[in-house]
C-alpha positions in Angstrom: 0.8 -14.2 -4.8 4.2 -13.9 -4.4 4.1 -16.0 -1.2 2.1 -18.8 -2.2 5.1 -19.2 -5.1 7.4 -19.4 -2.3 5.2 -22.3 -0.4 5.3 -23.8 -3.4 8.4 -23.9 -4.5 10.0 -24.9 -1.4 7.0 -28.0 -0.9 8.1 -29.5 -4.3 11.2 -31.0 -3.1 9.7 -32.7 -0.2 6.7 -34.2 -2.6 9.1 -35.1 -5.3 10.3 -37.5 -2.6 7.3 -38.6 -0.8 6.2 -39.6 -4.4 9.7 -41.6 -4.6 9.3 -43.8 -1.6 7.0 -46.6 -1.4 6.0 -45.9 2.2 2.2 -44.9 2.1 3.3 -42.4 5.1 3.5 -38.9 3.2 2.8 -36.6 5.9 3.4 -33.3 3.4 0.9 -34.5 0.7 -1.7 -35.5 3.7 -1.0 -31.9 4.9 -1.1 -30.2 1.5 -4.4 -31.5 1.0 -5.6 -31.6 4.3 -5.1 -27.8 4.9 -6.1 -26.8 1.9 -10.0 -28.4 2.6 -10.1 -27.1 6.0 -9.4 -23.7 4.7 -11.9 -23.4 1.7 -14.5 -25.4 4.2 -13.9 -22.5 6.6 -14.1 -19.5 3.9 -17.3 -20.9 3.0 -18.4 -20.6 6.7 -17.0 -17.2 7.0 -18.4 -15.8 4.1 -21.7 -17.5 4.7 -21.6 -15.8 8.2 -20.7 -12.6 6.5 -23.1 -12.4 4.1 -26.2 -13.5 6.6 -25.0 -10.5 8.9 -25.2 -7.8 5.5 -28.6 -9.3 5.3 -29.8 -9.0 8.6 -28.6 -5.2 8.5 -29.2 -4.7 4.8 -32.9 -2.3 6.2 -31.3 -0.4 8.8 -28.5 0.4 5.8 -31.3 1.6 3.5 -33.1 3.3 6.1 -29.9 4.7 7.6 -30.0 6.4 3.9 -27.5 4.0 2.1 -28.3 2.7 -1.7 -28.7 -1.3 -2.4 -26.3 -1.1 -4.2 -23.9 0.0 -2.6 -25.5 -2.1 -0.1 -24.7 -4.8 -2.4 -21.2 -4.2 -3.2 -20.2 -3.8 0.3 -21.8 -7.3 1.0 -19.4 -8.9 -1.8 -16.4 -7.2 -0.6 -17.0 -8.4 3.1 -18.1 -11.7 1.8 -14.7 -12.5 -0.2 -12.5 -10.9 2.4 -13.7 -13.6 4.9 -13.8 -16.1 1.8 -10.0 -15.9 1.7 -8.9 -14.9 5.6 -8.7 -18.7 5.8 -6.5 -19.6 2.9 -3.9 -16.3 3.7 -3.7 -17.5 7.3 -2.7 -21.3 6.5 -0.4 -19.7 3.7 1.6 -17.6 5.9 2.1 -20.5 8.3 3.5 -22.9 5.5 5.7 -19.9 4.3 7.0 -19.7 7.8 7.1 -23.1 9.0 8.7 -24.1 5.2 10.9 -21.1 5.7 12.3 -22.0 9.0 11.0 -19.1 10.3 9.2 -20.8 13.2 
């Protein structure tokens, strides 16, 4: 969390003045926005994905002697990591490329 203060923070200054000029060029708003679609579009695919592979394994798990429910759980927990996998990577690369770092 304490990163995604940190994007934001340092993107403020360069929106503030995108939103003062009265180009219709503001690359960092397109960005923002852009990036932000492409990475819940693709955590939606990736925890689809997940989720259909917990599903086609969920009989061998049960026959393999694990509950459904724990079956379950697991399936939510691999589903949400994939969910946000997306949204970490993009933040990490606005941290760095906002940071100078690269």
């Amino acid at each position: 969390m304490q990163m995604a203060s940190m994007v934001i923070a340092m993107r403020l200054p360069m929106l503030m003045l995108e939103g003062m000029t009265e180009t219709s060029s503001k690359p960092e708003s397109t960005r923002a926005v852009t990036e932000k679609m492409a990475a819940v579009t693709n955590g939606v695919v990736a925890a689809q994905l997940s989720v259909i592979n917990s599903a086609a394994t969920f009989w061998l798990d049960v026959w393999s002697g694990k509950s459904p429910a724990a079956i379950a759980q697991a399936t939510v927990d691999k589903a949400t990591r994939a969910a946000l996998r997306p949204g970490r990577k993009t933040l990490r690369a606005n941290y760095k490329r906002l940071s100078g770092g690269g």
